[in-house]
N, C-alpha and C positions, 0 to 999 in steps of 0.2 A: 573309363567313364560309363556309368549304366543309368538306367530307368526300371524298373521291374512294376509294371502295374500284376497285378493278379487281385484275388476274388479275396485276399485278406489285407487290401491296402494298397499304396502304392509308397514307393521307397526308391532312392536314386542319390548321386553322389550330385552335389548341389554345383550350378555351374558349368555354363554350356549350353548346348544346341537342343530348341522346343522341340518333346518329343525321343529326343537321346540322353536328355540328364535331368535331372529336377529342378524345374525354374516356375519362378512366380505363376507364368501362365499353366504349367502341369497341375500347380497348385492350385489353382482357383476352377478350371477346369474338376477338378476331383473334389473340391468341396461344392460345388456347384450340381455338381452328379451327387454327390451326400444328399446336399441339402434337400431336393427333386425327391431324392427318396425319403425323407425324411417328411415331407409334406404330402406323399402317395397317400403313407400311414395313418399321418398323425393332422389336425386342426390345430392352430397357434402354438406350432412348437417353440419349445424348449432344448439348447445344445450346450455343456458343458462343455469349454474347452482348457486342456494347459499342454504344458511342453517343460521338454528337458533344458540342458542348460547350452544344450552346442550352439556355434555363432548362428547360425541362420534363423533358428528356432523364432525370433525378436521378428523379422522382418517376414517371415511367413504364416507367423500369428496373427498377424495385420492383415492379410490378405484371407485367411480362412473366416476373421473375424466380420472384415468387410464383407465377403462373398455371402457370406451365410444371413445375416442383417441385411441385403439387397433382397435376398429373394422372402423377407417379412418375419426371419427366425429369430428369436429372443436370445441371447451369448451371455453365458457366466464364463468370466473368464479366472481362473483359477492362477494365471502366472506361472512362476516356474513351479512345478510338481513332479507328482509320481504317477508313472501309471496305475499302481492298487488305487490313488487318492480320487484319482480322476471318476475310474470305475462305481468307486462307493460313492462319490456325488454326484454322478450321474440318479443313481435310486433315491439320495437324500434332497437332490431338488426337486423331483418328480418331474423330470428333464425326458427327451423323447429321444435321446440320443448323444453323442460325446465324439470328441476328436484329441488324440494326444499326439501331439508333436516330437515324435521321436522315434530314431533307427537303432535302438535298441542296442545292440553291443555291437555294431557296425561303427568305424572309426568315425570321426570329429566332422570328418566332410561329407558325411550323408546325412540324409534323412528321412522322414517318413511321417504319415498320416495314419494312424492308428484307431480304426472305425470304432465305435461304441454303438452296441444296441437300446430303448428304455430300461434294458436290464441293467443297465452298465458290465454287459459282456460282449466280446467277440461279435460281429456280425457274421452272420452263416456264410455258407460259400453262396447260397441260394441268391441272400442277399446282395454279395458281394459280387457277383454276378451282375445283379441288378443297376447298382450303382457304376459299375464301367459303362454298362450302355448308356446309361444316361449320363456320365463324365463325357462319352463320345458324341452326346446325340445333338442336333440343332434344335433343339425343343425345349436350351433351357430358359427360363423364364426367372422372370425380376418385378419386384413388384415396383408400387408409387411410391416417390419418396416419403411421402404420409404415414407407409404403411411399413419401413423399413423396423426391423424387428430392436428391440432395447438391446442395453450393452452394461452389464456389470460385472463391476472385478471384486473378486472374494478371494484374499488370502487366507483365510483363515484355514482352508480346510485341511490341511498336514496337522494341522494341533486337534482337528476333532476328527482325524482318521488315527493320530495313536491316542488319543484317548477312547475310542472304540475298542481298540484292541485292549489298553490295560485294564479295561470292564469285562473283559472274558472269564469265564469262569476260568480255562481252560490256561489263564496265566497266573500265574503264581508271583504276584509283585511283591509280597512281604519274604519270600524266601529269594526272590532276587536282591533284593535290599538286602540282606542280611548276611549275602554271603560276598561282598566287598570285590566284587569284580572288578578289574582291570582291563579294558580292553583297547586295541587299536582299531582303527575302522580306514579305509581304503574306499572312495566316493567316485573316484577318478573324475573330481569335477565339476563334477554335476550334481544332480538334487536329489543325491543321498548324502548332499555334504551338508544339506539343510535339515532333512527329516528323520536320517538316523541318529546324530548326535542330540538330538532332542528327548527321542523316546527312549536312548539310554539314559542323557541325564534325569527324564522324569521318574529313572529305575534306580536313583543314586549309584551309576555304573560309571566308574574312572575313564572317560575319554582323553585318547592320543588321536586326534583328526590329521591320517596322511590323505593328501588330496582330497579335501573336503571344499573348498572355496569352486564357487558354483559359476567358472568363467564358461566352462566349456572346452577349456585348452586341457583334453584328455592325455597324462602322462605318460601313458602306454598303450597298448594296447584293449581297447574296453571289456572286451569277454572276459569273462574269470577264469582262466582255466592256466593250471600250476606254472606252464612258462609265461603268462604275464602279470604275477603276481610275487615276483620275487622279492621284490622291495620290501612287502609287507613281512612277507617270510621271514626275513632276512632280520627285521628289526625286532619281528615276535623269540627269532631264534635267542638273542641275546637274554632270555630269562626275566624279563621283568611284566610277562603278560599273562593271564590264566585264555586269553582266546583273541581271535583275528577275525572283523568282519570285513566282507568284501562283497560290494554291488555294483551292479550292471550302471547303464546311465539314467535306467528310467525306473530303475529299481524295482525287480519283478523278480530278478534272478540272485540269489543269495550263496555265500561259500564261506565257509569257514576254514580258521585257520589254529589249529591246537596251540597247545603253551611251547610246547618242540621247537615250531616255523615249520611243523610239517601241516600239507592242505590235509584237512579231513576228509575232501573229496566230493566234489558237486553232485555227482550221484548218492552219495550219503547224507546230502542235506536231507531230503525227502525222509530217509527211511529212518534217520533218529527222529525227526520230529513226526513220523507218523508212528513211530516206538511209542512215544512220547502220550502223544494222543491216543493211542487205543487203550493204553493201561488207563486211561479214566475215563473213555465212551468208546469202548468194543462197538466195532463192527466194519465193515468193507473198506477197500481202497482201490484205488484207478490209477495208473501209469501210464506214459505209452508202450509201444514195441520197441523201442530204442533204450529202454530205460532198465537200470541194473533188477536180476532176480530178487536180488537182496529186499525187494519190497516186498517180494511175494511172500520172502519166509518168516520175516516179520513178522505178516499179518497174520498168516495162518498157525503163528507162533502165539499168535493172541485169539484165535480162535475165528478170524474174518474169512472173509473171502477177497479173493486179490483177481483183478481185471485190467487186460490191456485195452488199449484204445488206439488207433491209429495216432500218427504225430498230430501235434499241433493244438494249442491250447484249448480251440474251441472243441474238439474232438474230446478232448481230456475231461471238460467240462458237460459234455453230452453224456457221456459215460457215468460220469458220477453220480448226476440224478438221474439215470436208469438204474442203477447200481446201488442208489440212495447210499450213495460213499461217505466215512466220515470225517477221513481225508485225504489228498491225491497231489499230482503233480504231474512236473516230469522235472527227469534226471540231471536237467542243467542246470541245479538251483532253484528250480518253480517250484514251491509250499502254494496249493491251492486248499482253503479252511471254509467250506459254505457255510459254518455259523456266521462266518464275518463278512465274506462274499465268494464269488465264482471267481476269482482270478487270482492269477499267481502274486503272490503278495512277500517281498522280502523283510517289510519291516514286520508284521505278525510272526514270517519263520523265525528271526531275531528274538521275538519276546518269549515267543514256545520254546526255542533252543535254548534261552538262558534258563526259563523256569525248569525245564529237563535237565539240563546241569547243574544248576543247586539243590534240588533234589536226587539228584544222583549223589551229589557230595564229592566227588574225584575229580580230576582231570579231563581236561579234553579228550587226549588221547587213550585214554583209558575206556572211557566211553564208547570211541572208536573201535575199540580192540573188543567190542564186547557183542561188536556184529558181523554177520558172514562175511568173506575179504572175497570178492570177485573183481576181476580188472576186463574192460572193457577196451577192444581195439577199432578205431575209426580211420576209416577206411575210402576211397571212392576211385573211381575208371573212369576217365571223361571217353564220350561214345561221338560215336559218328550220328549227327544228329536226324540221319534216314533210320536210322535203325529200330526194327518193333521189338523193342525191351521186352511189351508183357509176354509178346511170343520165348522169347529169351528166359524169364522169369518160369515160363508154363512148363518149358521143357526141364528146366533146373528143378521146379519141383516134384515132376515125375520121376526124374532120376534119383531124386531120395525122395520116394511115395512110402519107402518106410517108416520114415520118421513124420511126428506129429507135424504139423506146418500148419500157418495161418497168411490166410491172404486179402484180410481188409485194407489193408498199406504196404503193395508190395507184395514180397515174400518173405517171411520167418521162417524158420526151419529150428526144431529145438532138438538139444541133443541132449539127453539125460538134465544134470543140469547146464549145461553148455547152450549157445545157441547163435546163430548167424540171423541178422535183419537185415537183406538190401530194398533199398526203395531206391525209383528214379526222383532226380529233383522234379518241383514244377516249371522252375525257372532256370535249368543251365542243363544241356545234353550230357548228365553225370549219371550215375549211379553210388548211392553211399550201400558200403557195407562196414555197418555193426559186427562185432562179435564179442562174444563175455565168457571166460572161464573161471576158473580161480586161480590163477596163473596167467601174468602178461604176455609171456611168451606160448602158450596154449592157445588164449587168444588172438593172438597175430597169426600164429599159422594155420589155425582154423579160416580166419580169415581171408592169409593167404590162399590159403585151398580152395574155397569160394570164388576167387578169384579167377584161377586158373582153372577151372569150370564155365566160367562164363567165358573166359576167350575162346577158350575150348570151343566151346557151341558154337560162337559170332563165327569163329574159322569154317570150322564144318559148316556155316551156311553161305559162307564165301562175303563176309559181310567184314567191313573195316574198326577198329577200338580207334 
């Protein structure tokens, strides 16, 4: 059982003791601290809210909705959605901020509070900062019942966030029409079982809906990643599909799946569809430090310029308008497109990917085969939590002062094209090590190596792993 508050939210397995799991009082507590900051800012705000499809999502929506209405904030409530859906109504109501009810590819029993800025993006850490102290502090306040803020519910916005997107220049609906796709889609449940089969069939695209019904009773595992996705695999394997899609619960994170049943690779969502994108508007891209080269040589294969960013979406998205990027992500599926907005958005990478594949004319895996093949090993050391990592970190990067390294997040160390990224968690005494070659087993023992490096040290300092 956990609670994780940090400065991007607060997230915990529902059920249990105030304070060690996620219970209505965590809940209202942290929309309470929202709202406080939300009224710092803003005069007679405005708060978009919706949530995914998991059981608690219903009864905690009631409480964020009350909470925030008590202290005089006006609530669109959106119902079940998507986080891109949430985001882009947050800007179309001219809203002062947004909450999305969802733990993201975290299994069925958690959940989480997903900040929104008037942007309808990420709240900074600054922010987020801001809002724990005032979740903690005795100074929140509630207004008269007189003055308790309104309350309306708008479904509609899934239908006018993929018809956003089929207005893009940048999708090509008459050549998806035209080339009679076949697809299965994999929702695991949730409300990608409502908004992706939509904006296919608005694409005249053959839908197979596996786990599409939006109970919340996640089939498997929710992350996308090749061992919990076999089912899909398995049924694309049989020949009757030209591709497989697969989303997270809140639908942010995207994975495709070739005509084979082989995964295309969540690190390669990004780099075909910003393939994709640069052949009709050249210019820069943003990843993070975790995220495959294979972006960089893309870009610079179309003449860009390519930029890491530390983890994490808001990071990702700071980068890109500094970078004036013209498209970005990271490597687990995130297509982030600022024509359309600042956040990672699975149903637009869906519409980019199909239009990139009927103009390609071939196969999925064809396509595949048509970009650099690097394999990436993930990795982590749980530590003794006395321990100063970055002193650990400092000396590790002295010891290779020859090689290039970067230390916004962590440590990176790059090796030709090869490269190691460890970072500490914020929230568990870990350390993750990355590492990417063109070869799995390259990467594993590069890896490994890394590894046996850092014990190395912790030893000589007489310090415990």
């Amino acid at each position: 059982m956990s609670l994780i508050k940090s400065i991007s939210g607060l997230r915990g397995t529902v059920g249990g003791k105030i304070g060690e799991t996620l219970t209505p009082i965590d809940v209202a507590k942290f929309s309470a601290g929202y709202g406080m900051w939300i009224k710092e800012r803003h005069d007679s705000p405005k708060v978009v809210i919706g949530r995914d499809a998991r059981p608690s999502g219903r009864v905690f929506r009631s409480i964020v909705e009350s909470t925030l209405r008590a202290q005089g904030i006006d609530v669109v409530d959106l119902g079940l959605s998507t986080t891109p859906t949430v985001e882009m109504a947050v800007v179309n109501e001219q809203a002062q901020g947004g909450i999305i009810l969802t733990a993201s590819h975290n299994p069925s029993g958690w959940n989480a509070l997903k900040l929104l800025n008037e942007n309808g993006e990420f709240i900074s850490a600054e922010d987020g900062k801001k809002v724990l102290e005032w979740a903690e502090s005795a100074d929140l306040e509630f207004v008269d019942p007189k003055k308790f803020g309104e309350y309306r519910e708008d479904d509609t916005y899934i239908d006018w966030h993929i018809d956003q997107i089929l207005a893009l220049d940048l999708v090509n609906v008459e050549a998806i029409k035209a080339a009679n796709f076949k697809v299965a889609v994999d929702a695991v449940n949730s409300t990608g079982g409502i908004a992706v089969p939509r904006l296919l069939k608005k694409l005249n695209v053959e839908v197979t809906e596996l786990y599409c019904e939006p109970n919340g009773v996640f089939p498997h595992n929710p992350e996308p990643l090749p061992e919990n996705i076999t089912h899909i695999c398995n049924e694309i394997a049989g020949g009757q599909y030209d591709l497989g899609f697969v989303v997270d619960p809140d639908v942010d994170r995207l994975v495709m799946v070739c005509e084979d049943g082989v995964s295309f690779g969540e690190e390669y969502t990004l780099v075909a569809i910003a393939d994709y994108v640069l052949k009709k508007k050249p210019g820069n891209t943003v990843s993070n430090l975790s995220s495959t080269r294979a972006l960089r040589d893309v870009t610079e294969k179309h003449g860009g310029q390519y930029t890491a960013s530390a983890v994490g979406e808001v990071n990702v998205v700071t980068e890109m308008k500094a970078e004036k990027a013209v498209i970005g992500g990271e490597g687990n599926g995130g297509v982030i497109l600022p024509e359309l907005h600042y956040g990672r958005d699975a149903l637009a990478g869906i519409a980019l990917f199909l239009s990139h594949l009927a103009e390609f004319g071939k196969s999925a895996s064809m396509l595949r085969s048509t970009y650099p093949s690097y394999h990436i090993s993930k990795n982590k050391i749980e530590l003794d939590p006395t321990l100063n990592l970055d002193e650990v970190l400092e000396k590790l990067k002295a010891q290779y002062a020859k090689n290039k390294s970067t230390t916004i997040d962590g440590l990176k160390i790059e090796f030709d094209k090869e490269w190691v990224h460890l970072r500490k968690s914020n929230t568990e005494p870990i350390i993750r090590i990355y590492a990417e070659s063109e070869s799995q087993s390259t990467a594993d023992h590069l890896a490994q190596k890394l590894m046996m490096d850092i014990k190395e040290l912790i030893s000589n300092n007489g310090d415990r792993i």
